[in-house]
Structures are given as structure tokens and as C-alpha cells.
C-alpha positions as CSV (number, residue, x, y, z in Angstrom):
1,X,109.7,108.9,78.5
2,X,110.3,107.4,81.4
3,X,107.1,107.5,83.8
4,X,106.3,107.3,87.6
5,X,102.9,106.8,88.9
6,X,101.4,107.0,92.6
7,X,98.8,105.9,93.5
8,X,98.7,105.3,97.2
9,X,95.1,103.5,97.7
10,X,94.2,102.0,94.1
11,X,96.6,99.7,92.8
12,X,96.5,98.6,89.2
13,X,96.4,95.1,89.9
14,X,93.2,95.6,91.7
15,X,91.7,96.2,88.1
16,X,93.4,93.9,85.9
17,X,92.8,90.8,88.0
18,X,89.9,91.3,90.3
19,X,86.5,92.6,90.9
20,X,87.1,94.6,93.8
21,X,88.2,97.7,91.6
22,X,86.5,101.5,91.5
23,X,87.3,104.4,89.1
24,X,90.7,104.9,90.2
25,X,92.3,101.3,90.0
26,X,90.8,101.2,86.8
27,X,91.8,104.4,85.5
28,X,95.5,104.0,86.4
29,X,95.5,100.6,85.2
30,X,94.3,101.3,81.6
31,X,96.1,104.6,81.5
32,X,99.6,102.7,82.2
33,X,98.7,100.3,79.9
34,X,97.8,102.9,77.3
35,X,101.1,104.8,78.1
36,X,103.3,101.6,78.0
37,X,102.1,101.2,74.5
38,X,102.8,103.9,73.5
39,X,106.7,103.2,73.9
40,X,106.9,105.2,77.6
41,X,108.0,103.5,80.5
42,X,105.9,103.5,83.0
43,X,105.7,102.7,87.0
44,X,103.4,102.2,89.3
45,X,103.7,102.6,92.8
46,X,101.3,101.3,95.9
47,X,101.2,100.9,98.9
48,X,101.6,96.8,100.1
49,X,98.5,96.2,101.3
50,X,99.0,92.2,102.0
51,X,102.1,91.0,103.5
52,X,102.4,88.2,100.5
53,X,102.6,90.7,97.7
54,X,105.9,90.7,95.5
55,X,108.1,93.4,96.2
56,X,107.9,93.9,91.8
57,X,105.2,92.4,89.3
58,X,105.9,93.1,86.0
59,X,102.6,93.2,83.9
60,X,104.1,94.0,80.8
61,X,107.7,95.0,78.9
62,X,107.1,98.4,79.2
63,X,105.1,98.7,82.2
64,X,105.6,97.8,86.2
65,X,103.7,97.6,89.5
66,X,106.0,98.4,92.6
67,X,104.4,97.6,96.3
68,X,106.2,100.4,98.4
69,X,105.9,99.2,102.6
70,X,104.3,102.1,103.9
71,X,102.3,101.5,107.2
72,X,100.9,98.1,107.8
73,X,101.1,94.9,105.2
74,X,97.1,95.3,105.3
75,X,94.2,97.1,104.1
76,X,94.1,100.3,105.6
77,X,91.1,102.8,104.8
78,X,91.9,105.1,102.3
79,X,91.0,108.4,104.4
80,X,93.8,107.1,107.5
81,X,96.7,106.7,105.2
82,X,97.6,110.3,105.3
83,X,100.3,109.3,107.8
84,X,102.5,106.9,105.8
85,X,102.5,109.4,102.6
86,X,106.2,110.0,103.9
87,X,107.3,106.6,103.7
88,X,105.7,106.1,100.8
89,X,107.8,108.9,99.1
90,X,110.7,106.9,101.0
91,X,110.2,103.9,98.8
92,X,109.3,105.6,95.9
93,X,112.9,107.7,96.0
94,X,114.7,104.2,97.1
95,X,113.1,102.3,93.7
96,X,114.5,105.7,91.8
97,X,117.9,104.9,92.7
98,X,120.2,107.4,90.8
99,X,118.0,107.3,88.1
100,X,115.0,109.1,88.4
101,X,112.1,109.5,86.1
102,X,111.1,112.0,83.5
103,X,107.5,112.9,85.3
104,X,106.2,111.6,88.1
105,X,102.3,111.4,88.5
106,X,100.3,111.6,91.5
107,X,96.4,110.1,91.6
108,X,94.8,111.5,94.3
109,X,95.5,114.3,96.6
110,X,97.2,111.9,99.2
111,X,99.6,111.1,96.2
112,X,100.3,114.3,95.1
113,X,101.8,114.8,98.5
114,X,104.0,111.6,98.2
115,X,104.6,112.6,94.3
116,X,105.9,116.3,95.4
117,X,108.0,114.5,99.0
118,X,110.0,112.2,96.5
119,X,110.5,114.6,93.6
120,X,111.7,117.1,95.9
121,X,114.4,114.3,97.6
122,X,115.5,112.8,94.6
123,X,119.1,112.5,95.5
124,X,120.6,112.9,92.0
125,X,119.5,117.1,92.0
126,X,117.4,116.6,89.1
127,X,114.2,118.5,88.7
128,X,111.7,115.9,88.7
129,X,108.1,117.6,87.2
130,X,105.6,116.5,88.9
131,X,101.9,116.1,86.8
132,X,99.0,115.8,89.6
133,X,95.1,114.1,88.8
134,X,92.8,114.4,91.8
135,X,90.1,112.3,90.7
136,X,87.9,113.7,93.4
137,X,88.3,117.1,95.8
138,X,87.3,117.6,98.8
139,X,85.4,120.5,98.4
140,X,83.1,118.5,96.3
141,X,82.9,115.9,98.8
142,X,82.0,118.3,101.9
143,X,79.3,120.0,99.9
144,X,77.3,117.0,99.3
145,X,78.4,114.9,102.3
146,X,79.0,117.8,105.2
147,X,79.4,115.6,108.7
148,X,79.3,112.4,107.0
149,X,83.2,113.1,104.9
150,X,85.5,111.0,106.2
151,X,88.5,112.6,105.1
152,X,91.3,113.7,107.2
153,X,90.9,117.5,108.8
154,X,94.2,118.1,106.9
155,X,93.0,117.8,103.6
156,X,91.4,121.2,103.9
157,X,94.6,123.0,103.5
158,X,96.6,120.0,102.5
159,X,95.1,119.4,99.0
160,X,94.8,123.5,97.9
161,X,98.8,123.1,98.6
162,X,99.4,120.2,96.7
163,X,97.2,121.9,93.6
164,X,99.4,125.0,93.7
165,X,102.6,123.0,94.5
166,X,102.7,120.6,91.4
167,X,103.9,121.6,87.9
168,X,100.6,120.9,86.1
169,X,97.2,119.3,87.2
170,X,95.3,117.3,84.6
171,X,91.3,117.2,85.5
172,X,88.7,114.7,84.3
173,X,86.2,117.1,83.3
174,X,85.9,120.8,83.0
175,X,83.7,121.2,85.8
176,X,86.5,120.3,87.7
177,X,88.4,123.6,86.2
178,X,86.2,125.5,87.9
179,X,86.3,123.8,91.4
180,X,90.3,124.4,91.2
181,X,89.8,127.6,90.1
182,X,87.7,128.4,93.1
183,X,90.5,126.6,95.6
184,X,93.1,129.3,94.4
185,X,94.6,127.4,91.8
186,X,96.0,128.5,88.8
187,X,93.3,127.7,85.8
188,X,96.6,128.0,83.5
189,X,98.4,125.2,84.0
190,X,95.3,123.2,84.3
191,X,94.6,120.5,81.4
192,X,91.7,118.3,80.9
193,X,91.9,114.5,79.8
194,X,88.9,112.7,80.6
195,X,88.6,109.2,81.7
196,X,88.5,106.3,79.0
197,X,86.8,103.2,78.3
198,X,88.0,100.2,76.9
199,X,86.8,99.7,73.7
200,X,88.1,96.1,73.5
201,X,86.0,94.8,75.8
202,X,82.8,97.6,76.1
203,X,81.1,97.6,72.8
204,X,77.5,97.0,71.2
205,X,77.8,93.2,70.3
206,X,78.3,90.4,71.7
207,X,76.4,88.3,74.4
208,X,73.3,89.6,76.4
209,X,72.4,88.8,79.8
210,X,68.9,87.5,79.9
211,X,66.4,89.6,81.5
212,X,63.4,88.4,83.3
213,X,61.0,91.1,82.2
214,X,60.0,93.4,79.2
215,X,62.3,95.9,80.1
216,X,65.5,96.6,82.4
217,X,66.7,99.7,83.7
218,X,70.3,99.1,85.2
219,X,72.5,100.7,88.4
220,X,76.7,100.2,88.8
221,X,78.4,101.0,91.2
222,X,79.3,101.0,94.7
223,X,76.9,100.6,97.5
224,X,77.0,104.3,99.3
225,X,74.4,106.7,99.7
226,X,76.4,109.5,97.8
227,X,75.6,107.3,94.4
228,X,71.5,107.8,94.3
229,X,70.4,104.3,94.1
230,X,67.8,104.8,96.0
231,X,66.7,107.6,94.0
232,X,66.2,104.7,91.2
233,X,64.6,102.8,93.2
234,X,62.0,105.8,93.6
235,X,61.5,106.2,90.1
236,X,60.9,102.9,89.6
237,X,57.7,103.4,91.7
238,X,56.9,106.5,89.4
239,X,57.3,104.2,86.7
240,X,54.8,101.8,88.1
241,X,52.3,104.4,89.0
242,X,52.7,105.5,85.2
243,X,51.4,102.0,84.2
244,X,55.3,101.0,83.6
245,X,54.9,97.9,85.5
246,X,57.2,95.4,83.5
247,X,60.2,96.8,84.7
248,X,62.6,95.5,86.3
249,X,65.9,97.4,88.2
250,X,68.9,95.7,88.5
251,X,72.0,96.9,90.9
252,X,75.4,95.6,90.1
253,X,78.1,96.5,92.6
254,X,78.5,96.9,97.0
255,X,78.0,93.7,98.3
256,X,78.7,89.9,97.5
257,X,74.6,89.3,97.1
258,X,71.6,90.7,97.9
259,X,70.2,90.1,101.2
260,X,74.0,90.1,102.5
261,X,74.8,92.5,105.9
262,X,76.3,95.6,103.4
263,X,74.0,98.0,105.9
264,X,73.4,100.7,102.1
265,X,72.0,96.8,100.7
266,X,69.3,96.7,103.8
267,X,68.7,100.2,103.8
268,X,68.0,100.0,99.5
269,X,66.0,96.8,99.8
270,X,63.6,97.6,102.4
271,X,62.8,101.0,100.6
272,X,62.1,99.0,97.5
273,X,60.0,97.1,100.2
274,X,58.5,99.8,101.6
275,X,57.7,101.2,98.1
276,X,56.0,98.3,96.5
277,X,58.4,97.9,94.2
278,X,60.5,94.5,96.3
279,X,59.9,92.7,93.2
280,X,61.2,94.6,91.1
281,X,64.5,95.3,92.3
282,X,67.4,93.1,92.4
283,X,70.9,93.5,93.8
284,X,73.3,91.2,91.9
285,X,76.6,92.1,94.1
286,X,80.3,92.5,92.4
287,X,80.5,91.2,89.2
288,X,83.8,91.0,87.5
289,X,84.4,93.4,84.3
290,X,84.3,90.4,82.1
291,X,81.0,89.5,83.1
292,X,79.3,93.7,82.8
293,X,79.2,94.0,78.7
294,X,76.2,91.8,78.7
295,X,75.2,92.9,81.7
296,X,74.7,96.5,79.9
297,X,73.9,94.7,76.1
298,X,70.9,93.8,78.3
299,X,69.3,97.0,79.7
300,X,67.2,99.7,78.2
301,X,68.6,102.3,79.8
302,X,71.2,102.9,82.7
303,X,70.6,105.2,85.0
304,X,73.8,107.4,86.9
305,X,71.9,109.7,88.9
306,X,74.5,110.5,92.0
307,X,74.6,113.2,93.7
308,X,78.3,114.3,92.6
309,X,80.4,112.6,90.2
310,X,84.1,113.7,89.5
311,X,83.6,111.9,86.1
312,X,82.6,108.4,86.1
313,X,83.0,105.5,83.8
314,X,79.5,103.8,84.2
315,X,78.7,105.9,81.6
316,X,81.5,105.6,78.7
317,X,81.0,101.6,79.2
318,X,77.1,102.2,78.6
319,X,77.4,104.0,75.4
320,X,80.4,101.9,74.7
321,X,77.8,98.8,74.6
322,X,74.8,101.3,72.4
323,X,73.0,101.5,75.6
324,X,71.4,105.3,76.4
325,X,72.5,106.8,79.3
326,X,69.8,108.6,82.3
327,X,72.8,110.9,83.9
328,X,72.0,113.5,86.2
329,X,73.9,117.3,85.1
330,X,76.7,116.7,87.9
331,X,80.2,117.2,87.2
332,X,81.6,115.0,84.3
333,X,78.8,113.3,83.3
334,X,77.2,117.1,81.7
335,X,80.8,116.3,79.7
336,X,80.6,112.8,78.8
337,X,76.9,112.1,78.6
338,X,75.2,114.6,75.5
339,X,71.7,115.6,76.5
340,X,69.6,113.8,73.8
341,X,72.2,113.2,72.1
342,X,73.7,109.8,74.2
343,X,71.3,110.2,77.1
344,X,69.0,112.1,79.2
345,X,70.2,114.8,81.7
346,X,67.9,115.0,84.9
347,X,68.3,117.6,87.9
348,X,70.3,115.8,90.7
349,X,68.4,114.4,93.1
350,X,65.2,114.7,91.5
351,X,63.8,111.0,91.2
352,X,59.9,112.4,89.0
353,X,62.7,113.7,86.8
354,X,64.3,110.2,86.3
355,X,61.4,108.6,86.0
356,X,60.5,110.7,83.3
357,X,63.4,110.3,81.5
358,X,63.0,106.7,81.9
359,X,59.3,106.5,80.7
360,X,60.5,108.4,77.5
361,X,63.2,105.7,77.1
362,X,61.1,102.6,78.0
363,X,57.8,104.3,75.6
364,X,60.1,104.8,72.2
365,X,62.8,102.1,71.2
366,X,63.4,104.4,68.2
367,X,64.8,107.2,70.6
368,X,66.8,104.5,73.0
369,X,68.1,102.8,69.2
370,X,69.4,106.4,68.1
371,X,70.8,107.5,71.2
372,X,72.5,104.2,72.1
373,X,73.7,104.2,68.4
374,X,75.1,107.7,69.0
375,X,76.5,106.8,72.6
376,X,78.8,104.1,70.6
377,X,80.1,106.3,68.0
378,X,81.4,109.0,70.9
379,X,82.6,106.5,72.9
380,X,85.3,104.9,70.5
381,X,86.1,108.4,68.3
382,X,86.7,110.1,71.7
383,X,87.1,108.0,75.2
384,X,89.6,105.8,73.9
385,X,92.6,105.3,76.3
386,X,94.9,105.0,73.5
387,X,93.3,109.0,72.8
388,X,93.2,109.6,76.5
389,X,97.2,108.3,77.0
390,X,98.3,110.7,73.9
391,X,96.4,113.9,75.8
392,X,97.9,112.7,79.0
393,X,100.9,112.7,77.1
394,X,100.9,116.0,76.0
395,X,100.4,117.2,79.3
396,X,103.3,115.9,80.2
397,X,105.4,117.5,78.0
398,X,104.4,120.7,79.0
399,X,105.1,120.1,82.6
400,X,108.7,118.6,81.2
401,X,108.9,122.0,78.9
402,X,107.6,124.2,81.8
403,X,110.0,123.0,84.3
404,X,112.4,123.4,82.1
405,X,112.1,126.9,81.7
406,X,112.0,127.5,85.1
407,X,115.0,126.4,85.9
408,X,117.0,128.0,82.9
409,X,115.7,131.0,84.4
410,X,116.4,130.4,87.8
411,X,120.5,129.9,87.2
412,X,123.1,132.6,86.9
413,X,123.7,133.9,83.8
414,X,127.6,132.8,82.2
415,X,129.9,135.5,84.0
416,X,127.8,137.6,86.2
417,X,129.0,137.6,89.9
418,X,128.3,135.2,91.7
């Protein structure tokens, strides 16, 4: 099968060579990856972000990165790209030629409407399916963030249309079912393939990171409000009022170091400060992947406690490593994180409730032992990208199949009048 990706903000490369990668880079890396080995052919296209990146890097035989010039050679914030969608479908139906692909994938709403532009002017008349992942909505996102989303006006009508518009939509989680449901999409051709973890890296042993107290509770991910860092940071005084006082809370992720000018680093900080807990509390900065097994190996517990989460791999690369999870029940993580089975489901914002997770954690090594034991085992026998690239795959076909259909239907029968 031969395979196009876009993804217009998160390139690949981002997450196979560097530190500065989130959910999405990382997903569509591993997912190409897992696709490519699976005999597909697979493409990847981005938008040149640096005026020194090769047209064309090939990362393996089977599988291709593809910088598409679409606004300026520089970073752009993801929510002002919405303009150069058009010229990236442009590119993307230049690099096509005359022969253009089986499926072609969009990641991210912006996407889908550059995925739909170029199947729509593919030049040789072919029907290209197109297959659409949102990683986030922004239905989701105004909920929980109201005056402070970013995101383009247009994406209140723009992203329902690109949901009904494409063939099939594959969510993360089936949370996510439900939020398309309620856009007007059609729950039907909906599929669900979570997000993997790779299981080559993220596992149980190996080298721990040394810890400078009794116990460590640890925090990944990006520096923003919307993540609930700070409502760790509040449970870690909870803790200490408990008598938990040889704790400590590390934060990997946001800014270079602590004390740097990342204004969510200040603002996390001086709470800590303002909370007694200063000592307690320390922000490592990015890290790169290599570096984050031990990092995990090394904690008690890991706490995900933001206020929405499409799905989130924190989580998989915790119980990956046999480390028990403190999620809050948002979105994917109610799917990916078993209450007391792999971790501890809290009420979202709700930091006595983390603590009190925590303290059950930190009191009973027996329950963190089974739990982080159990984490491991559903980690590899069901987040597997080679597992998560054969569901992917499947949804695929149906688009293919469905598409198909259509069209047979759509012709003239042999002989009727024209």
C-alpha cells in the first residue's frame, strides 16, 4: 500500500532526532515506522520550517519525510498556519506526480483540510480515500480553555467539515467517539486505534536515575496550565501535611532548566514556594527520550492529572517501565490507564484526591509492585505500534473498500442512456 501522511505542524524528524517533540511528532513518527515495516510505503509530508531543510530525507527503504514550502522557511505557530493549508496541498499534489497514493492521512484538523485539498486535485482522476486522526478537537479545547484557545475562529465550522468530509476518521480513544458524535459526525465510519509506546526502548529494566529522597513522584510533559502541574505540586503539600515528607516531585518537560524565563516555570515554582513545598520540587527541563526510561525506572508513581487529555503517552511509557500510573478519568487516559488495575483514577482537578492516591501508592510497595507489574503486561500485549500500525491498517482498508463502493455506484450502469 502505498501511504501519504500530513502532518502540517509535527514533523517526524522532530521525534526521531530531537527533544523538542510532543504527542503528535511522536505518534506519526512511530506510526510510519510501524507502517514501513510492515511492507507499506509510506510519506510524510511537513511543512519546511527552516530554510536549510532537504527538500527529501529518506529515514528508511520504505519510509520518507517530504518538507512541502508552505508559508515562511520558519517556525510558525501551529494555530496561524491555517493560511498555507492550500499550498501545502500544492506540494503535496506536485510530490504525487501522476502517481498518487493509495490513502492519504491527515494528523490534525489543519491537515485533514490539506489531506481532502490534494486528494480532491489529484490530476490523474483517481479517487484518493482520505483516512483523518484529530489528535485533539476543538470542542474539547474551548471547554476547558474558553478565552484562553488560541485556535483560529475558523476551526469552529472548519473541523465539523473536515470530520464529515473524509472517508473514515480513526480516534485515539473512545471518549473521542462520543465528542464526534456530538459534532454531527457519523459514529459509523469512526474507528478507534489508540496511541502506542515503544516497547524497545520503554520497559521495566534497565538503568535508574538516582533519586535524592525516599520516594519520587514524577510529572512529563509540556509546561502549560492545561496539564495540572500545579495541581501536583498541591498534592505534594497534602502529602506533607499527611506526614509524607520524604517526597520529592520531579517535572520533566517546558523549559531548558528550572529557574529559566518559561513564565508556566515561575508561575509553578513560586507556588511550590508559596506552599512550603520549594524543596521539594524540581523542574529538570527537556530531556531527550533516551534519557526518560530511567527517569520513570526511578519514580514511585507518575502522576497525569490534566485537565483534558485526547490520549496521552506519559502514561503507556510509565507502565511500559512497571511504574503505576495516578491519571485523572479524562479522555484517553479512563482507556489506557485501568483503575487499580495499572493506576489510580482521580476526579480532574481535584488535587486531596491525588494526594490520596499518592499516599496509598507511597504507604504500600506491594500495591505500586502489582500495579506497575500489571501496567507492563498491558503495555506490550496491547500499545505496541507494530499492534497499533496493523489496526491502523485495517482502517485503511475499509476507507480503500468504502470508497470503492461509492464510486461503483456512482457510475452509469453498461448501456443505460447516458
Amino acid at each position: 500500500m502505498k501511504i501519504s501522511m500530513i502532518s502540517e505542524h509535527a514533523s517526524p524528524l522532530a521525534a526521531l532526532g530531537g527533544v523538542d517533540a510532543g504527542g503528535q511528532n511522536v505518534h506519526v513518527a512511530a506510526l510510519s515506522t510501524a507502517l514501513a515495516r510492515r511492507g507499506h510505503f509510506v510519506t510524510v509530508y511537513t511543512r519546511r520550517d527552516a530554510p536549510d531543510l532537504p527538500a527529501k530525507v529518506r529515514v528508511q527503504p520504505r519510509l520518507e519525510v517530504v518538507h512541502v514550502d508552505a508559508g515562511p522557511a520558519a517556525h510558525v505557530p501551529k494555530d496561524e498556519l491555517l493560511p498555507f493549508m492550500e499550498a501545502l496541498a500544492d506540494g503535496v499534489v506536485r510530490d504525487w506526480g501522476r502517481t498518487p497514493p493509495d490513502i492519504v492521512h491527515g494528523h490534525f484538523w489543519m491537515s485533514g483540510i490539506a489531506a481532502l485539498n490534494a486528494a480532491r486535485r489529484d490530476p490523474s482522476g483517481f479517487r484518493v480515500p482520505v483516512v483523518q486522526t484529530f489528535h485533539a478537537l476543538g470542542t474539547v479545547k474551548r471547554r476547558h480553555q474558553g478565552a484562553d484557545d488560541t485556535s483560529p475562529a475558523e476551526r469552529r465550522f472548519l473541523e465539523p467539515s473536515v470530520g464529515r468530509s473524509v472517508d473514515r476518521i480513526i480516534a485515539t480513544c473512545s471518549d473521542e467517539v462520543f465528542e464526534l458524535k456530538a459534532m454531527g459526525i457519523d459514529s459509523g465510519k469512526v474507528s478507534i486505534a489508540p496511541c502506542g509506546v515503544d516497547l524497545d526502548l520503554f520497559s521495566g529494566t534497565g538503568p535508574v536515575d538516582s533519586r535524592p529522597r525516599r520516594h519520587r513522584i514524577l510529572s512529563v510533559g509540556r509546561l502549560v496550565p492545561r496539564k495540572g502541574v500545579d495541581l501536583v505540586i498541591r498534592a505534594l503539600a497534602h502529602l506533607k501535611e499527611a506526614g509524607f515528607d520524604d517526597v520529592e516531585l520531579l517535572i520533566v518537560g517546558g523549559g531548558e532548566a528550572a529557574g529559566n524565563q518559561d513564565p508556566e516555570a515561575r508561575r509553578l515554582l513560586d507556588l511550590a514556594r508559596n506552599l512550603g513545598v520549594a524543596d521539594q520540587v524540581e523542574l529538570r527541563g527537556q530531556v531527550s527520550r533516551e534519557e526518560m526510561p530511567a527517569i520513570f525506572r526511578s519514580a514511585d508513581a507518575v502522576a497525569c492529572t490534566p485537565w483534558y487529555e485526547p490520549f496521552g503517552i506519559v502514561p503507556l511509557e510509565a507502565m511500559a517501565c512497571g511504574v503505576p500510573v495516578v491519571a485523572a478519568a479524562v479522555g484517553g487516559l479512563t482507556d489506557s490507564v485501568v483503575n487499580h488495575g495499572t493506576g489510580l483514577h482521580v476526579p480532574p482537578r481535584d488535587p486531596e484526591a491525588i494526594a490520596d492516591a499518592l499516599a496509598a501508592l507511597l504507604a504500600s510497595p506491594e500495591l505500586r509492585d502489582k500495579l506497575g507489574r500489571a501496567g507492563e503486561r498491558r503495555a506490550k500485549a496491547r500499545f505496541s505500534w507494530s499492534r497499533i500500525a496493523a489496526e491502523t491498517e485495517k482502517s485503511y482498508q475499509l476507507a480503500i473498500a468504502e470508497t470503492a463502493t461509492a464510486t461503483a455506484t456512482s457510475l452509469p450502469m453498461e448501456g443505460a442512456a447516458l
